[in-house]
C-alpha positions, 0 to 999 in steps of 0.5 A: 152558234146555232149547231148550239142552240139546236144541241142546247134545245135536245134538253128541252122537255115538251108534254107529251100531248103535245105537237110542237115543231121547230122551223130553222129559217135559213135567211139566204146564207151561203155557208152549212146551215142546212146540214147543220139543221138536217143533223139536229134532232130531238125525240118530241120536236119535229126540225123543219128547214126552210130557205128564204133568199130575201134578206131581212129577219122580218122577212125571214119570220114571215116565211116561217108563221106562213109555213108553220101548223101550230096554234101557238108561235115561239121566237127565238134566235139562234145564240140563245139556250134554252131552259128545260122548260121554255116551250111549256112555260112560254105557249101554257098562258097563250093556250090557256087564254090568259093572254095573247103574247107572252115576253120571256126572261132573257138572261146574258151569258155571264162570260159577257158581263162587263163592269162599266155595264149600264142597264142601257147597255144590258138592255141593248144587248136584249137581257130582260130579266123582270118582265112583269115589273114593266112590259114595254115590247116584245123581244125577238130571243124569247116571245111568243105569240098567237097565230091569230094576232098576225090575222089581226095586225098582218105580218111583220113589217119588213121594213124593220128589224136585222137587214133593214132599219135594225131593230123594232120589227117585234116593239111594232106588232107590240104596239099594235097589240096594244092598239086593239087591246090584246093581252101581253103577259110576261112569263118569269118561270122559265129563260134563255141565255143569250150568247151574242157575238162578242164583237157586240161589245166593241165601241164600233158596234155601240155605235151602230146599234145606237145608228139602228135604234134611230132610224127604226124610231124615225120610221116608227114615229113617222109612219105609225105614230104620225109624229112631226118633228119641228125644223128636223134638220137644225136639231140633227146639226144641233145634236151633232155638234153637241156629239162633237164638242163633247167627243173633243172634251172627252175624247173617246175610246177607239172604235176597236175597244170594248164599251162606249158611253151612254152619252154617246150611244145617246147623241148617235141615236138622236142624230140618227133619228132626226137624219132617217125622219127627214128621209122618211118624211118625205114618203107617204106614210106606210100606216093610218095613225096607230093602224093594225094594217100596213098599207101597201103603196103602187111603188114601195121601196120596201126594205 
């Protein structure tokens, strides 16, 4: 997938006044990645490879805002392709100082597209398409944003995000933008096109990004939100036995097949939340309510 993306990214035009560069953090996998990026090129992008052993997308981010020169950071994954004019559209509103972040359009492969799709598995599967009809966070495949906004609101939370809760690590610092009143643009003139693994699709990874999703909200509302939840522990048996009777009454398709319903993505996530809240509640909180900072504990057990 990324010998794609870094082929797709060959037609991406960059103004010619422009520096940019491109770091291909290689978050400690044992295969080819490096060779991969080293064969890369394009005329107006310099390629840098970075190695970062410690797993987690978080981490793997902020190795790559510590390493990088610009004034103005884009994100992106390695399944996505780009649009010829992705790199002017997404940095000209942070440059010109219209905002301090900016949200992409995120469009889904069309050979991924399902019927029994809802709008809640479009958005799990990260397609943004109207961004300025309602922003409601940062997504990973397309964003960007000002180098001075991590001075303010410090790094990504390592604690988030792919390789440690699953999600959330980009919502946080979106939340926390917002908190000290930063701008947030969305941009519609340009996308990517996000070409996940098919095996997202499967009834069993529903279910595990349904798990993910709870236990990146219980650290949030726990830890930034200083939420309280009343008797924890009776509401995840009480969710779970609703997950349960209603599995028996209409039983689910097997973990192997495509799809699952939103019913039961709904029900794991709640059971999910409330399990990982009674877990987290019992640490110190990480943050002081709605804080741009985290706090840094003698004893973490972060990630």
């Amino acid at each position: 997938m990324l010998e794609a993306t870094l082929r797709a990214f060959q037609s991406v035009v960059i103004p010619p006044e422009w520096k940019v560069e491109m770091l291909v953090v290689d978050n400690g996998s044992t295969d080819h990645t490096e060779q991969v990026v080293e064969s890369a090129s394009h005329p107006a992008i310099a390629i840098r490879y970075i190695f970062e052993p410690a797993p987690g997308k978080s981490r793997a981010q902020n190795t790559a805002v510590r390493a990088a020169r610009g004034e103005v950071l884009l994100f992106t994954d390695d399944d996505i392709e780009p649009a010829s004019n992705w790199v002017e559209c997404m940095a000209k509103p942070i440059l010109g100082d219209e905002c301090d972040a900016v949200t992409g359009k995120i469009i889904l492969a069309e050979s991924l597209h399902r019927p029994w799709f809802s709008p809640m598995h479009k958005m799990w599967l990260a397609e943004v398409l109207v961004p300025l009809g309602g922003i409601h966070g940062l997504v990973g495949a397309s964003m960007g944003i000002h180098r001075k906004v991590f001075e303010e609101v410090g790094p990504f939370d390592e604690e988030l995000g792919p390789g440690a809760s699953g999600y959330g690590e980009e919502t946080l610092v979106w939340m926390q933008m917002k908190e000290a009143g930063m701008r947030v643009k969305g941009v519609e003139a340009t996308h990517v096109i996000h070409h996940p693994d098919p095996s997202r699709l499967l009834r069993s990874s529903w279910l595990e990004a349904a798990a993910r999703y709870g236990r990146t909200s219980a650290y949030v509302n726990h830890h930034w939100e200083h939420s309280v939840e009343r008797f924890p522990a009776m509401q995840m048996f009480l969710v779970g036995c609703k997950l349960a009777l209603r599995g028996l009454l209409r039983k689910s398709s097997s973990r192997n097949g495509e799809g699952c319903p939103e019913w039961e993505m709904s029900y794991i996530t709640r059971v999910e939340y409330f399990r990982n809240f009674i877990h987290e509640s019992r640490k110190p909180r990480n943050y002081e309510r709605r804080a741009l900072r985290k706090i840094t504990h003698p004893t973490s057990d972060a990630g």
